[in-house]
N, C-alpha and C positions, 0 to 999 in steps of 0.2 A: 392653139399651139400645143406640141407634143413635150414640149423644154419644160420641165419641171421646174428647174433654175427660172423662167420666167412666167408661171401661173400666177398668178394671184399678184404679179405686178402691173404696173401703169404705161403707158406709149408716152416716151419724153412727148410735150407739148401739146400734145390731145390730150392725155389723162384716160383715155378705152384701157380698160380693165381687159388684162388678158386670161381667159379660161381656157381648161382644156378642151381636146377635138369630140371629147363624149357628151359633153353637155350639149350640142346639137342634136343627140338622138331625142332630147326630149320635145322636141318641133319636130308634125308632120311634114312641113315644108320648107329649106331655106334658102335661102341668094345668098350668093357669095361672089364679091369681089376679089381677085386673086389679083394683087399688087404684083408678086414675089415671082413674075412668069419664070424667070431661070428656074425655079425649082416647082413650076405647075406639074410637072408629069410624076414626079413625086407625091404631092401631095394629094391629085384626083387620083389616085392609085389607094391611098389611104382614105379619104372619103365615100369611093365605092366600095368600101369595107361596112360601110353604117349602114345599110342598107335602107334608107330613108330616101324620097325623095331632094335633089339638090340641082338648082341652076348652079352652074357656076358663068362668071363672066369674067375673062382675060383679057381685057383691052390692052396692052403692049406682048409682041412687038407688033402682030397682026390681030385686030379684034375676035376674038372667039367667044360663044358662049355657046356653053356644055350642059346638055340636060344629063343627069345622070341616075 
């Protein structure tokens, strides 16, 4: 997540620690499940910035997955 206001907090009822979007640079390679589809073209706009490789995968509202 990019929200400062929520780095370093907890996901009610899972408890996943949330970091920010630059600690992925330090993986060659990552998957990513993207819940949050209304704001997907946002955010694969911001992860073709890292220049690392990344699947992403959009299952709602129509199954997608993104090599990028």
């Amino acid at each position: 997540d990019d929200n400062n206001l929520k780095i370093g907090k907890y996901l009610p009822l899972h408890g996943i620690k949330i970091y920010p979007t630059e600690k992925l640079t330090k993986y060659e390679k990552v998957f990513i499940i993207l819940l949050a589809w209304n704001f997907s073209v946002d955010i694969i706009k911001k992860l073709k910035k890292l220049n690392i490789q990344i699947i992403v995968l959009v299952p709602h509202p129509k199954l997608e997955v993104l090599n990028l």
